[in-house]
C-alpha positions in Angstrom: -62.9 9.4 -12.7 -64.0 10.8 -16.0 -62.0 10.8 -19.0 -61.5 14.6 -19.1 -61.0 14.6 -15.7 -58.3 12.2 -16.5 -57.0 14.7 -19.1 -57.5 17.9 -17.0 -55.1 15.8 -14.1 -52.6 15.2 -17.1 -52.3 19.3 -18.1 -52.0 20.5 -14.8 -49.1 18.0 -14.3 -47.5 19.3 -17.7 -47.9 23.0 -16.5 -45.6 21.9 -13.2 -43.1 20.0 -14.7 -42.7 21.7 -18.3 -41.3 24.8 -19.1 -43.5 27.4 -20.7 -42.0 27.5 -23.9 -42.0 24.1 -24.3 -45.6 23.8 -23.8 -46.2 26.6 -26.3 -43.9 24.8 -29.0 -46.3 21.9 -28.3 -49.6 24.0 -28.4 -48.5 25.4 -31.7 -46.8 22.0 -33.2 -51.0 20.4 -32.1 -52.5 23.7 -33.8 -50.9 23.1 -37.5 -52.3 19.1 -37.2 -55.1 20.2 -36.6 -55.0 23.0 -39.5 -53.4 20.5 -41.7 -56.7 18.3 -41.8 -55.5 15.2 -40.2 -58.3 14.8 -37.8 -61.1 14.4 -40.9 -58.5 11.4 -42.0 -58.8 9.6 -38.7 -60.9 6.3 -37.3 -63.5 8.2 -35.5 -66.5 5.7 -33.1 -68.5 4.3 -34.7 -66.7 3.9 -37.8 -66.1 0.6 -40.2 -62.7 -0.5 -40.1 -61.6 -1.7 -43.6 -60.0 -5.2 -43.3 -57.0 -6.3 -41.6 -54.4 -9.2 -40.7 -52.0 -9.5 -37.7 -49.9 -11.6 -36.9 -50.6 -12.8 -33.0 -48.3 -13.9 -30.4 -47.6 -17.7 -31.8 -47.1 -16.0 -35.1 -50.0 -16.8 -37.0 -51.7 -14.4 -39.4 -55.2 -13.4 -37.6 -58.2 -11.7 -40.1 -60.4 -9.3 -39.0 -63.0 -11.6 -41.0 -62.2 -14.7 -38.6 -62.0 -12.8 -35.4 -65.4 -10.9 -36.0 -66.8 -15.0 -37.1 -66.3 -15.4 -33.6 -66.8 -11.9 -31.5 -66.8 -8.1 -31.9 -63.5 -6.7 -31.9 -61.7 -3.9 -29.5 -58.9 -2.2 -31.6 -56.6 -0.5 -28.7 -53.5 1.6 -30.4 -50.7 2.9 -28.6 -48.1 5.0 -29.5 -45.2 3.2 -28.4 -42.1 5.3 -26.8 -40.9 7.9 -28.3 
């Protein structure tokens, strides 16, 4: 399955189980982020991260320096729950 077909599958759920003015209060709330600029601001493919520390899961500070010494690196960001 494609990633817009993904997508597609994911708006035709939201027109069954959201109200329609709900979904237009969302439309317009995505239309003024996307006035306001934001998307120029963002990491886009292909682009060089600046670097970076973490902290992993034995809390130890990781670089970006000393993981690409190694490797490449996969940077996966999700927004949590609101």
């Amino acid at each position: 399955m494609t990633l817009e077909s993904k997508l597609s599958k994911i708006r035709d759920y939201a027109k069954e189980k959201f109200p329609p003015e709900n979904r237009e209060y969302m439309a317009g709330e995505v239309a003024k982020l996307r006035e306001s600029g934001i998307l120029d601001k963002m990491i886009k493919l292909g682009d060089k991260l600046p670097a970076f520390s973490l902290q992993n899961e034995r809390d130890e500070t990781v670089t970006s320096e000393q993981l690409l010494a190694n490797s490449g690196i996969v940077l996966t960001v999700f927004r949590g729950h609101w």
